[in-house]
Structures are given as C-alpha cells and as structure tokens.
C-alpha positions as a printed Julia matrix, in Angstrom:
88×3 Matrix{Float64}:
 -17.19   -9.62   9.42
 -14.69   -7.88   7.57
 -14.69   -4.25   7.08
 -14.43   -2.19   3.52
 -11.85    0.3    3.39
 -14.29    2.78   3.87
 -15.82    1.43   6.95
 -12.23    0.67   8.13
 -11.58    4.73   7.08
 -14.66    5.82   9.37
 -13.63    3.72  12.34
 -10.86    5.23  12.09
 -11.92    8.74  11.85
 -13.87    7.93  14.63
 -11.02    7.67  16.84
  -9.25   10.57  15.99
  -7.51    9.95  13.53
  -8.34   12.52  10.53
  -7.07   12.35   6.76
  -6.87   15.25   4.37
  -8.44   14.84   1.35
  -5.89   13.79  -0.81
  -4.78   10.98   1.37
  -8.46    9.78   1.39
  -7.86    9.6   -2.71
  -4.63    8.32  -2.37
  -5.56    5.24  -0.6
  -7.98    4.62  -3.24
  -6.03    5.2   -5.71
  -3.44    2.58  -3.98
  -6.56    0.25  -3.66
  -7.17   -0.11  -7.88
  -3.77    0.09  -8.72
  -3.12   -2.81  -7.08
  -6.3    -4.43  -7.12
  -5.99   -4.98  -3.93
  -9.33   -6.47  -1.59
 -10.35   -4.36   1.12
  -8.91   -6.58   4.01
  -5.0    -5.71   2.29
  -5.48   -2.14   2.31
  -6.78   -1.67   5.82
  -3.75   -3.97   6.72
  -1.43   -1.62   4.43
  -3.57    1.86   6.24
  -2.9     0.07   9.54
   0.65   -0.75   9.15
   1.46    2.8    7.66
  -0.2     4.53  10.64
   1.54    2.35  13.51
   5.21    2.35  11.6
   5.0     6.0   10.77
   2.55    7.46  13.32
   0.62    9.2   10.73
  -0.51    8.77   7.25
   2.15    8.87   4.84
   0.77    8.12   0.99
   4.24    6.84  -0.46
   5.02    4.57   2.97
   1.33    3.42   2.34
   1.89    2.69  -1.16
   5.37    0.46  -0.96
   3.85   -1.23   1.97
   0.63   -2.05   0.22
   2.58   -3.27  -3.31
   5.11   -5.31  -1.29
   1.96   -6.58   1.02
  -0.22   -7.83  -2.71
   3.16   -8.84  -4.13
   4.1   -10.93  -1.24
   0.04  -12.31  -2.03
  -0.22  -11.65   1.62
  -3.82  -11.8    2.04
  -5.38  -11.25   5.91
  -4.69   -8.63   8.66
  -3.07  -11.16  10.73
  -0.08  -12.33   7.99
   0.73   -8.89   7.84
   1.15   -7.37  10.85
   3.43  -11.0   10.85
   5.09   -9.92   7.83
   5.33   -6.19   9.46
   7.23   -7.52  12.98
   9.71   -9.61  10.6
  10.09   -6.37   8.6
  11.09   -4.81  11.64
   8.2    -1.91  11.38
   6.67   -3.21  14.72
C-alpha cells in the first residue's frame, strides 16, 4: 500500500529525521503546485534527503518539477531517474 505524504512525513520523523515547520509547508506547498500524487513527492522528499543529506526546500522543489515534468510516476523510476542523474 502506498503511503500519503504525510504518512511518508511521520515514518520519517520516526526515524530521526525532524523538519522545521516551514519545510513541513514547503513540501506541501511543492505537492499543489505541481499537482503532484503522493507517491512523486515522497520520491522527490526521498531523493532530496539522500542527495543532500538533509532537507533542502529549493533542491526538493527542482527535483520534484523535473520528477512530474519528466511524468515520472513511481518510487522505483525515480530513484532510476536519480542514479542516471548522478544524485545516487
């Protein structure tokens, strides 16, 4: 079953990683800009956090445009698009 970006958010919480506010907002904000399902952001959160270590809202915000430009659409097809970007 595929988690919502705020179950994805929790999990992630969870394991230590912890967002300020405003990147909580920002990642939302990302999400209906783009109109972007749930399974692209968590792709675009998960890519940001293992490319820059941390949570970085404009990193998260080019990767999640190029990601629903691209109309990549699962987790798997981009982390592929992430190793041929070189972010891996």
């Amino acid at each position: 079953m595929k988690k919502t970006t705020e179950e994805f958010l929790i999990d992630l919480e969870n394991k230590g990683f912890k967002f300020q506010e405003d990147a909580i907002g920002f990642i939302y904000f990302g999400k209906k800009y783009t109109d972007a399902p749930d399974e692209l952001v968590n792709s675009a959160i998960e890519i940001t956090l293992k490319a820059q270590k941390q949570f970085d809202s404009s990193f998260y915000m080019s990767i999640l445009e190029r990601l629903h430009s691209q109309q990549i659409a699962s987790r798997k097809d981009a982390l592929r698009w992430m190793e041929k970007q070189g972010l891996a």
